[in-house]
C-alpha positions in Angstrom: 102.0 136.3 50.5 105.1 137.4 52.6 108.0 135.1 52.5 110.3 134.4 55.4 114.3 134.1 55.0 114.0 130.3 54.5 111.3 131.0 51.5 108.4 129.6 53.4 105.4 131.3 53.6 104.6 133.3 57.0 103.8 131.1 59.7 107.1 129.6 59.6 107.0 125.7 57.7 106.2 125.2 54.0 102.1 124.2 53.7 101.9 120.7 54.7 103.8 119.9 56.8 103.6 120.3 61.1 105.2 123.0 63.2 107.4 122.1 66.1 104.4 122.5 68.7 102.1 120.2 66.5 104.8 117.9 66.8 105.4 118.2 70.4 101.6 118.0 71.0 101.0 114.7 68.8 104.1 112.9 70.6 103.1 114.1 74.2 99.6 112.5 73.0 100.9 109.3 71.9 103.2 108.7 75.0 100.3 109.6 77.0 97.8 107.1 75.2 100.7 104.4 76.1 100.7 104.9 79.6 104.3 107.0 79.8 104.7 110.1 82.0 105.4 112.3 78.7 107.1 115.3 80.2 109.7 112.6 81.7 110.3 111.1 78.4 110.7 114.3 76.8 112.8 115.1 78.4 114.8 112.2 78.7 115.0 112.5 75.2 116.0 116.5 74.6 119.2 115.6 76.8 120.3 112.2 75.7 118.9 112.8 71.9 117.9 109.3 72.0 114.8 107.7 70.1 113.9 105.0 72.6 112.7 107.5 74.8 109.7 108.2 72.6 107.5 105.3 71.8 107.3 104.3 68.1 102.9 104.4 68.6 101.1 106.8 65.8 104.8 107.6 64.6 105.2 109.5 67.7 109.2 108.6 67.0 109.2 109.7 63.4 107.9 112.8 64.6 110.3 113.9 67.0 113.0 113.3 64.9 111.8 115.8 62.9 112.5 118.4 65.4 115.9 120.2 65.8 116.7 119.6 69.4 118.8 122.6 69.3 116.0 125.1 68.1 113.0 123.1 70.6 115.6 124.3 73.7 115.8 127.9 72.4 112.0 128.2 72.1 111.4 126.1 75.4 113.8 128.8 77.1 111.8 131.6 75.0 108.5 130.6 76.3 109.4 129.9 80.1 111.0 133.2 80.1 108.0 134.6 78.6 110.4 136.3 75.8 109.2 136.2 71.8 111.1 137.5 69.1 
């Protein structure tokens, strides 16, 4: 199997365990099945980095913490520019 720089196998995250758009995906979900507007509390809480912003509902908060804010911008940028690497 080919390995990537951080020893994982290809795809990016060791076996198991969600990438960053599964998690983005499961917490959009939850905060949808709540009743939020999820794209306004995502983004409330990419530029404030604060937890209350996603509800705590199917570990939807967990989840996000997960998620290097630094690395979801870059890919966010990435993808709305249409650029991959």
């Amino acid at each position: 199997m080919i390995e990537n720089k951080d020893n994982y196998p290809a795809g990016g995250q060791p076996e198991g365990e969600l990438s960053m758009r599964e998690i983005i995906c499961k917490v959009y979900e939850a905060l949808e099945q709540k009743g939020y507007n999820p794209i306004n509390q995502l983004v409330g809480y990419i530029l404030s980095e604060d937890p209350t912003y996603i509800t705590n509902y199917n570990n939807a908060r967990g989840l996000i913490r997960r998620v290097d804010r630094d690395k979801l911008l870059v890919e966010l940028v990435k993808n709305y520019l249409g650029l991959s690497e």
